[in-house]
C-alpha positions as CSV (number, residue, x, y, z in Angstrom):
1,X,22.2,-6.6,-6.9
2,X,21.0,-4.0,-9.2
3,X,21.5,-0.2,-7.5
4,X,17.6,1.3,-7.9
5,X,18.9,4.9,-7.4
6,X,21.8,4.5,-10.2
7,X,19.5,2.6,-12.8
8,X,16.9,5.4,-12.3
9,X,19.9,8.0,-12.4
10,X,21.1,6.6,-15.6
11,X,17.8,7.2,-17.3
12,X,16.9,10.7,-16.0
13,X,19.4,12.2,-18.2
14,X,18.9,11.0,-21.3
15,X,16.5,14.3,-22.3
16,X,13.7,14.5,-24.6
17,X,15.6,14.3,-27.6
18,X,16.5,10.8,-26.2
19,X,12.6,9.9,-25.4
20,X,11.3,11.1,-28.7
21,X,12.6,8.7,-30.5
22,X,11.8,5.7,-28.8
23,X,8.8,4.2,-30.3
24,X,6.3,1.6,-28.5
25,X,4.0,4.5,-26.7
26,X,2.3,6.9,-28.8
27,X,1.0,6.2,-31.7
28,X,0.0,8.5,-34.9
29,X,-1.3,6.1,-38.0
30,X,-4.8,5.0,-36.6
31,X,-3.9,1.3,-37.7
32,X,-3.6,-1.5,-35.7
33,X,-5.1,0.1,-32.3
34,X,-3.0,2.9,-32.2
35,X,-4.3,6.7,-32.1
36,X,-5.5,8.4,-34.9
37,X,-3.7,11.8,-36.7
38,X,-4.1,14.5,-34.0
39,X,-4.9,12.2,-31.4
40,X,-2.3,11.8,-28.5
41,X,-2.2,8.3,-26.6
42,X,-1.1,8.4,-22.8
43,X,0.5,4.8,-21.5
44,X,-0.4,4.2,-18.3
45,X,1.5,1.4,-16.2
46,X,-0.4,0.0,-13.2
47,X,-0.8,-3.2,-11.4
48,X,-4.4,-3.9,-10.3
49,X,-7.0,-7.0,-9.2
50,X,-9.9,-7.8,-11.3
51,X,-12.0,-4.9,-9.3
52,X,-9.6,-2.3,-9.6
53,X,-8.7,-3.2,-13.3
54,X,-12.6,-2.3,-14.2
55,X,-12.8,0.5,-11.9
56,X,-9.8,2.0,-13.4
57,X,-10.8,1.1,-17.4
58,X,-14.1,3.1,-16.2
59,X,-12.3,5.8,-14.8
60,X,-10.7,6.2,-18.1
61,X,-13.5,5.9,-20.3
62,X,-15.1,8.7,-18.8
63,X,-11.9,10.7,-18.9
64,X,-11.5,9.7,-23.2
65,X,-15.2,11.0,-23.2
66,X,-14.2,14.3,-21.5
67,X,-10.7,14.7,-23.5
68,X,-11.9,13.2,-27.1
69,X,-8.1,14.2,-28.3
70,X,-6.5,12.1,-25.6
71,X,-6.3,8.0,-25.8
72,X,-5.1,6.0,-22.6
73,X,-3.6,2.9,-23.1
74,X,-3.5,0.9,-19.8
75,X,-0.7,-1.8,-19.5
76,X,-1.1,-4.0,-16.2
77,X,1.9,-5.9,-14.5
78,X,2.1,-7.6,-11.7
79,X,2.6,-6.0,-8.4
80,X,5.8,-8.0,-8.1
81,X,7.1,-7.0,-11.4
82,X,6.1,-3.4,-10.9
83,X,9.6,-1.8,-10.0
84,X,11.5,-3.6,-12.1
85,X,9.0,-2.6,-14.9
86,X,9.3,0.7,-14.3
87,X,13.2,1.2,-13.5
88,X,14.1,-0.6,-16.9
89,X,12.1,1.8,-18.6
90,X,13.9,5.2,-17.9
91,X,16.9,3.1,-17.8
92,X,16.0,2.7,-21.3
93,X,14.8,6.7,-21.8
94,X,11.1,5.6,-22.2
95,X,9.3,5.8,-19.3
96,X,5.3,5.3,-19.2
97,X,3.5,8.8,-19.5
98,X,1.6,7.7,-16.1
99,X,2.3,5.0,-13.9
100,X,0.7,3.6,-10.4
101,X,3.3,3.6,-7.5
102,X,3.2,3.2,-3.3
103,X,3.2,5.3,-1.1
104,X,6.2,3.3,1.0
105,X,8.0,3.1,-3.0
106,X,7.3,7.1,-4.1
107,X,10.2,8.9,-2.2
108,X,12.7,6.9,-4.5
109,X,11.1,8.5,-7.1
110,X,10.5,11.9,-5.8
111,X,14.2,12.4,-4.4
112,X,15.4,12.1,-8.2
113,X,13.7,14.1,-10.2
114,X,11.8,12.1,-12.5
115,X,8.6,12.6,-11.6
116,X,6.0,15.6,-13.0
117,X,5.6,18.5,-11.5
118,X,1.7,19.0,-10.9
119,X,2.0,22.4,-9.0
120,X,-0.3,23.8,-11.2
121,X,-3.4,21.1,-11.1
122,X,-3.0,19.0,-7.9
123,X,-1.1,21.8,-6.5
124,X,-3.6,24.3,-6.8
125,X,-6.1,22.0,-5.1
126,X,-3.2,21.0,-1.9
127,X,-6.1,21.9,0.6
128,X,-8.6,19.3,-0.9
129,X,-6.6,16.5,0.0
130,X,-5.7,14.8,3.9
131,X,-3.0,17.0,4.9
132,X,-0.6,13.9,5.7
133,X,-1.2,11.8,2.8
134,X,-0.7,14.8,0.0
135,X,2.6,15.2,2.1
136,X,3.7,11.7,0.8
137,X,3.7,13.0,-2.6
138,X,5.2,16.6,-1.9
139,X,9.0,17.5,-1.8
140,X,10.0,20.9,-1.2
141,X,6.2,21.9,-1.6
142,X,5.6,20.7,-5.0
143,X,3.7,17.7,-5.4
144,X,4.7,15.2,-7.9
145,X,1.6,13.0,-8.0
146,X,-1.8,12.3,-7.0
147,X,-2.8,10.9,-3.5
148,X,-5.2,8.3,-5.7
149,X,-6.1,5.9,-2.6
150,X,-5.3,4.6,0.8
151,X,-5.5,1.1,2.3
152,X,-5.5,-0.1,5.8
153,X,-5.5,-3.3,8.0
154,X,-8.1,-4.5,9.9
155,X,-9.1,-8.3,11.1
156,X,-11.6,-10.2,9.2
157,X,-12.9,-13.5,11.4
158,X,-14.7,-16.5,10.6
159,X,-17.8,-16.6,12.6
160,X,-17.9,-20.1,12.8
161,X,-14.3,-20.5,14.6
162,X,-15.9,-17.7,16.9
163,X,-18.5,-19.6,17.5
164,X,-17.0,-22.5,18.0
165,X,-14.5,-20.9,20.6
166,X,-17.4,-19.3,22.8
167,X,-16.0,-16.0,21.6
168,X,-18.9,-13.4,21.8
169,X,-16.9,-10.3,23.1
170,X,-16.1,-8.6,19.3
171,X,-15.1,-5.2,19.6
172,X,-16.9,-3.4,17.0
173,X,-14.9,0.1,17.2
174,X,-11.4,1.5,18.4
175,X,-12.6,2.1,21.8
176,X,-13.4,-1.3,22.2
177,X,-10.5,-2.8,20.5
178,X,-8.3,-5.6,22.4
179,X,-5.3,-5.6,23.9
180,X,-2.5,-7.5,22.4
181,X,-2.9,-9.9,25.7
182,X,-6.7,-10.2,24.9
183,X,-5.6,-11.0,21.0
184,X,-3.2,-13.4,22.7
185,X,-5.8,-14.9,24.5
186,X,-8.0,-15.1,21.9
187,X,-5.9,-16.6,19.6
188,X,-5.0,-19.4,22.5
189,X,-9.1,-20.1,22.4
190,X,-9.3,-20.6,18.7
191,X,-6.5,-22.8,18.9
192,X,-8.2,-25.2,21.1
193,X,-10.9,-25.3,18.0
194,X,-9.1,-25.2,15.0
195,X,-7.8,-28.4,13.0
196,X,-4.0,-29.0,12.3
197,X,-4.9,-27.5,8.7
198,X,-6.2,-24.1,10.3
199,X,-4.4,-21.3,12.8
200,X,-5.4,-18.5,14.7
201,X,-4.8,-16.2,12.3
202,X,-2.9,-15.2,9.4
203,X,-0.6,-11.3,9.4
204,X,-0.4,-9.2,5.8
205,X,3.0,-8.6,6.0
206,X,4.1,-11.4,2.9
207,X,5.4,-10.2,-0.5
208,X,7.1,-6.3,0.0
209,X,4.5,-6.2,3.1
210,X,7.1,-6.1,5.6
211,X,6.6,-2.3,6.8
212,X,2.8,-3.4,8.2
213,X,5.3,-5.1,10.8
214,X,5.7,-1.6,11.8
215,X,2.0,-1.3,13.0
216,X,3.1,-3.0,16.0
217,X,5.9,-0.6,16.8
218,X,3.8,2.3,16.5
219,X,0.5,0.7,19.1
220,X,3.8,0.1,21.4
221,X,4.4,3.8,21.1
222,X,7.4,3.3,18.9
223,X,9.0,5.1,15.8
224,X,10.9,3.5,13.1
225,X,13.0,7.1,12.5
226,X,14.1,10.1,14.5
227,X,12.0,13.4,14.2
228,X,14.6,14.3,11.6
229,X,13.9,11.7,9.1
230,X,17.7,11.0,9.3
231,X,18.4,8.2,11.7
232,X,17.0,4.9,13.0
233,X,15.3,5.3,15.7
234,X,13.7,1.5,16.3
235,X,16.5,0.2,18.8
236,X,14.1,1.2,22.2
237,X,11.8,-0.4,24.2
238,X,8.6,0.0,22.4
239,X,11.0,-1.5,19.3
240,X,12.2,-4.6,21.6
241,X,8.7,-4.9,23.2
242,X,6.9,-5.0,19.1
243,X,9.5,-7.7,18.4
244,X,8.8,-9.5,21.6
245,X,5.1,-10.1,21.0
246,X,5.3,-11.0,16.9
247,X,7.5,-13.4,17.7
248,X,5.0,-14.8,20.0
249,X,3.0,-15.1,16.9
250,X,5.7,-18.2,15.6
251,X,6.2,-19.5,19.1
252,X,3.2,-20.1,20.3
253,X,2.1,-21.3,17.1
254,X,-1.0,-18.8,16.4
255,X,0.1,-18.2,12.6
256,X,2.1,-20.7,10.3
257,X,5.8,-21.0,9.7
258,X,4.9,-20.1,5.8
259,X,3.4,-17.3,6.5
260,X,6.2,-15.2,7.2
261,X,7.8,-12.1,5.7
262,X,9.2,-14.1,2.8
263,X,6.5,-15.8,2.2
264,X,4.9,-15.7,-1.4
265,X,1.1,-16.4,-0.4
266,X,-1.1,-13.6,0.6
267,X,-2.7,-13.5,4.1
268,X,-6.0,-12.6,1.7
269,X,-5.5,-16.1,0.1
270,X,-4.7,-17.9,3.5
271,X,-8.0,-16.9,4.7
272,X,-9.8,-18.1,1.8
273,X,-8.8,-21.0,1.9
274,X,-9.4,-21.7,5.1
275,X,-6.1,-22.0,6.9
276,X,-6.4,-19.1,9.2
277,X,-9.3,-18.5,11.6
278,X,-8.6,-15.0,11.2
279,X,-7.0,-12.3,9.0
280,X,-5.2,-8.6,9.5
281,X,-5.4,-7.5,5.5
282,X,-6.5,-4.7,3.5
283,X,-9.6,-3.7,2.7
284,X,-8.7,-3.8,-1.2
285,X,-8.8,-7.3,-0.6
286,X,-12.6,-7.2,0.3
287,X,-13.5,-7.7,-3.5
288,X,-11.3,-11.0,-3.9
289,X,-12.1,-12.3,-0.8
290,X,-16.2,-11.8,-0.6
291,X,-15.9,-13.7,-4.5
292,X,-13.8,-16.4,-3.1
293,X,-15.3,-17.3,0.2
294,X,-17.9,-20.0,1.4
295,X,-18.0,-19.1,4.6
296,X,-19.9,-16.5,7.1
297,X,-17.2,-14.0,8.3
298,X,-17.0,-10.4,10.2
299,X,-14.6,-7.3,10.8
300,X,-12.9,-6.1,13.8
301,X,-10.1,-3.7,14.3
302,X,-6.2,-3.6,15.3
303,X,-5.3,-4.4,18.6
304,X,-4.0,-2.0,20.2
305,X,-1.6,-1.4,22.8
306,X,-0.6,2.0,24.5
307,X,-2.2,3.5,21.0
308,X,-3.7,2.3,18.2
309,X,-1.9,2.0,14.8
310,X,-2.8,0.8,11.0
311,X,-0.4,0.4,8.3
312,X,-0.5,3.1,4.9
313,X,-1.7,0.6,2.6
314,X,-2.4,2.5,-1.1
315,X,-0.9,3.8,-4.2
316,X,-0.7,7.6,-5.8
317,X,-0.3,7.9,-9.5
318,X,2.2,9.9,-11.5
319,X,3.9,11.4,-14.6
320,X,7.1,11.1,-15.8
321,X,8.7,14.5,-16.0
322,X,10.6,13.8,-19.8
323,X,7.4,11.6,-20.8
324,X,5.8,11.8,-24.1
325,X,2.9,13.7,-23.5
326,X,3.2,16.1,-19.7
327,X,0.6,18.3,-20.8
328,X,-2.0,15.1,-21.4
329,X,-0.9,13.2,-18.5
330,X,-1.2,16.6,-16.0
331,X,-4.8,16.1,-17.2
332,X,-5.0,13.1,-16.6
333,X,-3.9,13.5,-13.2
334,X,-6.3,16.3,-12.5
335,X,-9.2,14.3,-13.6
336,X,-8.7,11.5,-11.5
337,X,-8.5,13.8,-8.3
338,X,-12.0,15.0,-9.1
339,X,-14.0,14.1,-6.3
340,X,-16.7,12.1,-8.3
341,X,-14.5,10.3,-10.1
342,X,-12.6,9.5,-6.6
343,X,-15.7,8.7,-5.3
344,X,-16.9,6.3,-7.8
345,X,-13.3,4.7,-7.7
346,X,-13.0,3.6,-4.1
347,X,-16.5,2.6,-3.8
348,X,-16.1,0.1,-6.9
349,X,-13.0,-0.7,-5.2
350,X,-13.7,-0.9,-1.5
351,X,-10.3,1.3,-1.0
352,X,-10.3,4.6,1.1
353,X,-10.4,8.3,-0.4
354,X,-7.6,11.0,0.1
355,X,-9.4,14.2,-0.2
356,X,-11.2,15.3,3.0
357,X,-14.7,15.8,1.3
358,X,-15.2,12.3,0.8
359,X,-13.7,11.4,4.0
360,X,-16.2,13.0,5.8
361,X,-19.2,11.4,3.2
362,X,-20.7,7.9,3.7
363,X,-19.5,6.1,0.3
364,X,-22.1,3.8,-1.1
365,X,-19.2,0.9,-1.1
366,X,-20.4,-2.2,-3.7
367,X,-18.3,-4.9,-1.6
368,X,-19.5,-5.6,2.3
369,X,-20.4,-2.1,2.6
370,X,-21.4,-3.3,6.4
371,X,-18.1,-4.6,7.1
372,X,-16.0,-1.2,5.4
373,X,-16.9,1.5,8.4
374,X,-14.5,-0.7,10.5
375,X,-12.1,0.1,7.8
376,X,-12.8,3.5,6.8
377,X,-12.6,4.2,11.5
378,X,-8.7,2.2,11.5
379,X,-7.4,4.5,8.8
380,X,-7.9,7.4,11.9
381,X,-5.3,5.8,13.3
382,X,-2.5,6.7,10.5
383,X,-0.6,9.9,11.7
384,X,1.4,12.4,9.4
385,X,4.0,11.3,11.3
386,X,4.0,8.1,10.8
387,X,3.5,8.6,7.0
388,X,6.0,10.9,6.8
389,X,8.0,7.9,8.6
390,X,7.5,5.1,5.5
391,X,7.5,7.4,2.2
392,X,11.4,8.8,2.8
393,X,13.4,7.7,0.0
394,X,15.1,5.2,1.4
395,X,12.1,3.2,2.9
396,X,11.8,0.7,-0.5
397,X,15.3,-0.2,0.5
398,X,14.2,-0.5,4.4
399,X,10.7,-2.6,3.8
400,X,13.6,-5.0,2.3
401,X,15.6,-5.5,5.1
402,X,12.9,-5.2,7.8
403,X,11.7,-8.1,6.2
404,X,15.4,-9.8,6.4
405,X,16.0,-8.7,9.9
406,X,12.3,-9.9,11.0
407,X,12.6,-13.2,9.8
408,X,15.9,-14.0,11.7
409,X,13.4,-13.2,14.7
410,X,10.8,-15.0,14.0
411,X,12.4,-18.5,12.4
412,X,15.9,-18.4,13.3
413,X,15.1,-18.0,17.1
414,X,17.7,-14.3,17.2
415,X,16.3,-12.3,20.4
416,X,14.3,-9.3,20.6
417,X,17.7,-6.8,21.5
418,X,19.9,-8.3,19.1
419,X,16.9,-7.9,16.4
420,X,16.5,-4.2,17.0
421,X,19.6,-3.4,17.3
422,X,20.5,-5.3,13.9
423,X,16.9,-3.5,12.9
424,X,18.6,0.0,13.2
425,X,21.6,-0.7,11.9
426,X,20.4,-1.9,8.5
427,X,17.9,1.3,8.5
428,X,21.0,3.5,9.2
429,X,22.8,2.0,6.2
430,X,19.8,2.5,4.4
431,X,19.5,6.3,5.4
432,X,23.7,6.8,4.7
């Protein structure tokens, strides 16, 4: 298996004499597409869904009309290709100018020193922002990108299977959310309704989602790390009490054996196809969903159980320090933390704000703009703590094997103790 850390490390010291002569990202003829004499071109590396991909290319045709001396060429990748994408790169001395990364993936980034130093534009505007999401992008007190967005679970529901299961009792806020014995009960009902080709329900944590699996530690009161950021902390109680109920999930038969961690389907595409009665996703996936749907459905939140708890869904967008172009990319940066332009982002988008303004402003959301204040209430939930918890530098190696440990516990039958206990160990390794 290729070491992230040493392939990054053996790019980071090539040096800018190494990155300026690598062609492929600016360019200075005006032929063919590329920028013309004077004119610098940023690249900008990002994965994106058919809402973000036009809420991004407006972004940055406003910015092009603001910076007429800067060019942005976007190049979109698949989310599951993104890492490898990027790591070959300053392997290769010729990383992107800009490029999109999550929040659970930045700290690898951040503990190396690769990344841009924005002290002086997003820096200068740290109070702006939510305090515990700019700490996800802040080492030492410098901040080495921009907070861009946040995502968040909630459950979506088909009204029909509601119907159909005489439930009427929807909880429409956190103070009326259920219990994780009135989800289980609920899911029981709707599986007295659905068909052989439907379940219950349908959990996001599929495809590098295994960390939303930590949602349920934290509503059992749980941490995945000590106070210290330095050990595994998940071998407890709450952590044996989390594992206990999800596996319920597999047992009892409220979600489908293909719909585990490994699994390649989204929950978003379960739903829409009608296999799951309900479904605990993002609200990025509101655009894709509402387009792909031909049925009636509603929003509710978490379950909770001694708290409540979300997952940090979302994605902050940096520079590479030995790019091409810092001084254009810094601007770039700067622009996009603008509060109109964040503004008109996440409402094209359906995805939640970082900077504290427009979290306390109504946002005129395009997509089910009824259904996104259920959204917009869960992401109250996330704590500093618990973000502080899932953007160390370690955690892209730990959403791994969370999602190797998990599936031993929920289809290879391995109990709840042995499962934490085999949970902390592999965070511990992780942490070494």
């Amino acid at each position: 298996m290729i070491d992230r850390r040493r392939l990054l490390l053996g790019g980071a010291g090539l040096g800018a004499a190494a990155l300026s002569g690598c062609a492929g990202f600016t360019g200075q003829t005006g032929q063919d597409g590329e920028a013309p004499q004077g004119q610098t071109t940023l690249t900008f590396v990002n994965w994106s869904g058919d809402a973000e991909k036009a809420a991004f290319d407006a972004l940055i045709s406003r910015f092009e009309q603001a910076n007429p001396d800067i060019r942005v060429e976007t190049q979109t990748v698949p989310y599951a290709d993104i890492s490898t994408n990027i790591d070959s790169r300053f392997q290769a001395g010729d990383p992107p100018d800009l490029f999109r990364v999550s929040y659970i993936d930045i700290g690898l980034y951040t503990s190396q020193g690769v990344l841009l130093d924005l002290s002086e534009t997003i820096g200068a505007r740290s109070g702006d922002f939510v305090p515990g999401l700019y700490e996800a992008v802040v080492v030492d007190q410098v901040p080495y990108g921009v907070p861009h967005q946040i995502d968040t679970t909630a459950v979506l529901y088909r009204t029909d299977a509601f119907e159909a299961a005489g439930i009427t009792d929807v909880p429409t806020g956190l103070d009326q959310a259920w219990s994780w014995e009135e989800l289980a009960e609920v899911a029981d009902r709707l599986k007295g309704v659905t068909g052989s080709d439907q379940y219950p329900f349908v959990y996001n944590w599929q495809a590098a989602g295994a960390y939303r699996w930590l949602s349920w530690l934290f509503q059992a009161g749980g941490a995945l790390l000590t106070p210290g950021l330095d050990a595994a902390a998940i071998a407890s109680e709450e952590g044996r009490r989390a594992v206990q109920f999800t596996q319920r999930f597999f047992t009892e038969e409220w979600v489908a054996r293909n719909t585990s961690t490994k699994a390649t389907t989204y929950a978003s595409d379960e739903f829409v196809a009608g296999a799951a009665a309900m479904a605990f996703v993002g609200d990025f996936s509101l655009p894709t969903i509402d387009a792909g749907v031909d049925f009636e459905y509603g929003v509710l939140p978490m379950p909770r159980d001694v708290e409540s708890a979300s997952d940090l869904g979302g994605n902050a967008v940096v520079a590479a320090a030995e790019g091409p172009n810092t001084e254009a990319a810094a601007r770039f940066c700067a622009f996009i933390a603008e509060q109109e332009q964040m503004r008109t982002y996440c409402e094209a988008t359906g995805q939640l704000p970082t900077l504290t303004a427009l979290t306390e402003t109504e946002l005129a959301f395009e997509v089910r703009p009824d259904l996104m204040p259920t959204f917009v209430e869960q992401a109250t939930t996330l704590t500093a703590e618990q973000v502080r918890q899932v953007t160390v530098p370690a955690f892209g190696r730990i959403n791994a094997l969370l999602g190797d440990e998990l599936e031993q516990a929920f289809l290879g039958g391995r109990d709840a103790a042995a499962t934490v206990d085999a949970l902390a160990a592999a965070v511990d390794g992780a942490l070494g």
